[in-house]
Residue frames as a rotation matrix with the C-alpha (Angstrom) as fourth column:
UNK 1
0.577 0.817 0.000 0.00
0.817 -0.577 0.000 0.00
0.000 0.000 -1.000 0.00
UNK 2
-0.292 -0.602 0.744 1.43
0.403 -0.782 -0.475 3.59
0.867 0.161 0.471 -1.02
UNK 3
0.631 0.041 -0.775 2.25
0.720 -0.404 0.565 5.61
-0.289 -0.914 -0.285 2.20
UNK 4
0.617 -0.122 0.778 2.49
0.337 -0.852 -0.401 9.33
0.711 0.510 -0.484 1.28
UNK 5
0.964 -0.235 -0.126 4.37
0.007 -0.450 0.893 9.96
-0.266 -0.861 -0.433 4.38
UNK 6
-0.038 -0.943 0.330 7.46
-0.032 0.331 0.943 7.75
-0.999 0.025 -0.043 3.40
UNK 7
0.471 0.252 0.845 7.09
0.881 -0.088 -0.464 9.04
-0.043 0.964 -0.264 0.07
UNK 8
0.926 0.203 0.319 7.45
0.213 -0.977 0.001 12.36
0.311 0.067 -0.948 0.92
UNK 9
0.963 -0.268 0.026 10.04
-0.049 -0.078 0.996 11.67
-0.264 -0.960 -0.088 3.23
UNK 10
0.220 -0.936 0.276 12.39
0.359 0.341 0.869 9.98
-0.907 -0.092 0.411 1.34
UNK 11
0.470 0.069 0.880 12.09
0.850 -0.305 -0.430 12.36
0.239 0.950 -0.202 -1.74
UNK 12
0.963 0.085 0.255 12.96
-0.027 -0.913 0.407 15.15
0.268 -0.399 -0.877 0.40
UNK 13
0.604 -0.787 -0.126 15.94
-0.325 -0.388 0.862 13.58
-0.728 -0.480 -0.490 1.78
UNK 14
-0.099 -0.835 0.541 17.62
0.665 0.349 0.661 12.18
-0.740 0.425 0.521 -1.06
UNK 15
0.786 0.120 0.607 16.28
0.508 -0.686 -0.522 15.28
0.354 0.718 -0.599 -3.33
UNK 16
0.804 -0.590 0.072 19.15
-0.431 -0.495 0.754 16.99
-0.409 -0.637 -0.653 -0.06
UNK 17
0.238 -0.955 0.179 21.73
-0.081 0.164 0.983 14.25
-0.968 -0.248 -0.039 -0.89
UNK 18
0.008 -0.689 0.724 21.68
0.956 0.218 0.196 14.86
-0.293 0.691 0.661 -4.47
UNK 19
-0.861 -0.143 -0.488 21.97
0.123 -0.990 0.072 18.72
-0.493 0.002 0.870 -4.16
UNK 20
-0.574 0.611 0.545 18.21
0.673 -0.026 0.739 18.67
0.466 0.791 -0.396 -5.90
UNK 21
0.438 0.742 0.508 17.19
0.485 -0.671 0.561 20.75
0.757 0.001 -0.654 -2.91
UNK 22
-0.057 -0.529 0.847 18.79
-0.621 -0.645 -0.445 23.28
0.782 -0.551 -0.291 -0.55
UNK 23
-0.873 0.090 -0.479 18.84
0.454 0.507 -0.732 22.87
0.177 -0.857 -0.484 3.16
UNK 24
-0.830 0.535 -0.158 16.21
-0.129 -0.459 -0.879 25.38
-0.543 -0.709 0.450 3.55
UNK 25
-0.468 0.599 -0.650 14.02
-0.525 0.403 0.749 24.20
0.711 0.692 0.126 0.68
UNK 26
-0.656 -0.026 -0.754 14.15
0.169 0.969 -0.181 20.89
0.735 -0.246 -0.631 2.41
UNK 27
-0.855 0.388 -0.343 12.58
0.137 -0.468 -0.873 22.84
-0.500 -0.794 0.347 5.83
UNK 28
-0.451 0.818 -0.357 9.91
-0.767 -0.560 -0.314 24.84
-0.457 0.133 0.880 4.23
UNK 29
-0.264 0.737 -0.622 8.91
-0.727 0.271 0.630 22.04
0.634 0.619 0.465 2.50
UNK 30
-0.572 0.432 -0.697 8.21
0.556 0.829 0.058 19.44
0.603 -0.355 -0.714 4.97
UNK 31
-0.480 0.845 -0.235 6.59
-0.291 -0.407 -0.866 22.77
-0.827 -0.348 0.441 7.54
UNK 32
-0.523 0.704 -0.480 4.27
-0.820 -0.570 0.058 22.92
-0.232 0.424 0.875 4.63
UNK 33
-0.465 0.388 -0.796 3.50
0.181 0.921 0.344 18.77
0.867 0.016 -0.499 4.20
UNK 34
-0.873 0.004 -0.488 3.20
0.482 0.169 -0.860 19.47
0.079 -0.986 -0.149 8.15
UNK 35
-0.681 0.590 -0.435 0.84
-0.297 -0.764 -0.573 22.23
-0.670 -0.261 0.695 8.27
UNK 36
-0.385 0.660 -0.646 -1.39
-0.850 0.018 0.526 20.56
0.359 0.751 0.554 5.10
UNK 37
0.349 0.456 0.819 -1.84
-0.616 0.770 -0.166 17.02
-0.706 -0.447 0.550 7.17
UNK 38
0.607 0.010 -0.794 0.38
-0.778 0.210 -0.592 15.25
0.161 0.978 0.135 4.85
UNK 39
-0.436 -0.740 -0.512 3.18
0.153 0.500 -0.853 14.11
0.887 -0.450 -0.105 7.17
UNK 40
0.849 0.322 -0.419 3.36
0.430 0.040 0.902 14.00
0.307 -0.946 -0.105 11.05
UNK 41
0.725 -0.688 -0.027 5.60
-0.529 -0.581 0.618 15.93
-0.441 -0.434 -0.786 13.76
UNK 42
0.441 -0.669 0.599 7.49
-0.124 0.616 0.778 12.96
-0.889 -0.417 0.188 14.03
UNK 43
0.313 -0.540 0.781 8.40
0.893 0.448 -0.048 12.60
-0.324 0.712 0.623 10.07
UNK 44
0.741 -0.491 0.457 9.04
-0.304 -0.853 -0.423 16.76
0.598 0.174 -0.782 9.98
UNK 45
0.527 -0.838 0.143 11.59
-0.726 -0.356 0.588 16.44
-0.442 -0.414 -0.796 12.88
UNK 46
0.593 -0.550 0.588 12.92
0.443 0.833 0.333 13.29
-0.673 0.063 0.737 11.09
UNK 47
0.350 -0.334 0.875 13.67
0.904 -0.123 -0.408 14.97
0.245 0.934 0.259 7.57
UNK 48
0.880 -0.234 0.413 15.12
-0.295 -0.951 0.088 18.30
0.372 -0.199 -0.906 9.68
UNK 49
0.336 -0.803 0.493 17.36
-0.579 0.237 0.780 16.24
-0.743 -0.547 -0.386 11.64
UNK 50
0.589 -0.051 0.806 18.33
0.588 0.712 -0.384 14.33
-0.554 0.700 0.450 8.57
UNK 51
0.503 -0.391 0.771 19.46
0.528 -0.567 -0.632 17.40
0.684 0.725 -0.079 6.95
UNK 52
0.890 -0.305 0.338 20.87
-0.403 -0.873 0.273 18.72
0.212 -0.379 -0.901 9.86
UNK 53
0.556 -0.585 0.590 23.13
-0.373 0.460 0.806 15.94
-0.743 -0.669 0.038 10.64
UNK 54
0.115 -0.319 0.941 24.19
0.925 0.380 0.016 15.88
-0.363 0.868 0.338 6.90
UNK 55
0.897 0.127 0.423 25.06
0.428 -0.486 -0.762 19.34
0.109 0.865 -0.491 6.72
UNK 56
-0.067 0.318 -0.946 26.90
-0.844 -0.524 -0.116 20.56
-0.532 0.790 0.303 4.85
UNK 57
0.884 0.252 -0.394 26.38
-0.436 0.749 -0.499 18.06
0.169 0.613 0.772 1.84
UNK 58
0.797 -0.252 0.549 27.92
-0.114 0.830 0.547 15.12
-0.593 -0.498 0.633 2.33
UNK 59
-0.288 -0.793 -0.538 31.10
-0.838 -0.064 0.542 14.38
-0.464 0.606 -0.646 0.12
UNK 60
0.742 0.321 -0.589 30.57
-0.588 0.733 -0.342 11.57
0.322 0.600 0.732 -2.77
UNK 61
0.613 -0.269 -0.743 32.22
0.383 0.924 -0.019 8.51
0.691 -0.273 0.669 -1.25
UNK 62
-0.609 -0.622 0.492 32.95
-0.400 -0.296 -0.868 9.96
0.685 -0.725 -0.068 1.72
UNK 63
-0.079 0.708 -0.702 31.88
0.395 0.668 0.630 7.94
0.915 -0.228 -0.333 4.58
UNK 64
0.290 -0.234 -0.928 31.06
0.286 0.947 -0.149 9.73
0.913 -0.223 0.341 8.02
UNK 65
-0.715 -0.690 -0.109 33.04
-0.396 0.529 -0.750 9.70
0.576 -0.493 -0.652 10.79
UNK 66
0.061 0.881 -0.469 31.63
0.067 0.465 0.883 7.43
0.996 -0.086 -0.031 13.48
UNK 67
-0.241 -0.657 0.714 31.17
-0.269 -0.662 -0.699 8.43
0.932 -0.361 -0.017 16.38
């Protein structure tokens, strides 16, 4: 079954990890999934912390560090 959440979700972040959208793109659009009843809190703070903890863009084959 198609689940617009995790649709949305992962379009958003990997639209971040191939440079297809800013960082603040990425923000305003999921407030605005949020604020239409498209997503939930929980999948906005996911795809914020997602891009925060991946900014800036990631190097291509760069793994990392772990920490």
């Amino acid at each position: 079954m198609f689940n617009m959440s995790d649709f949305i979700e992962e379009n958003l972040t990997e639209g971040y990890l191939n440079r297809a959208f800013f960082k603040n793109q990425v923000k305003i659009f999921a407030l605005n999934y949020l604020n239409r009843g498209q997503i939930e809190q929980e999948c906005f703070d996911r795809i914020t912390k997602f891009v925060e903890d991946n900014e800036p863009y990631p190097e291509e084959g760069v793994e990392p560090p772990e920490e």
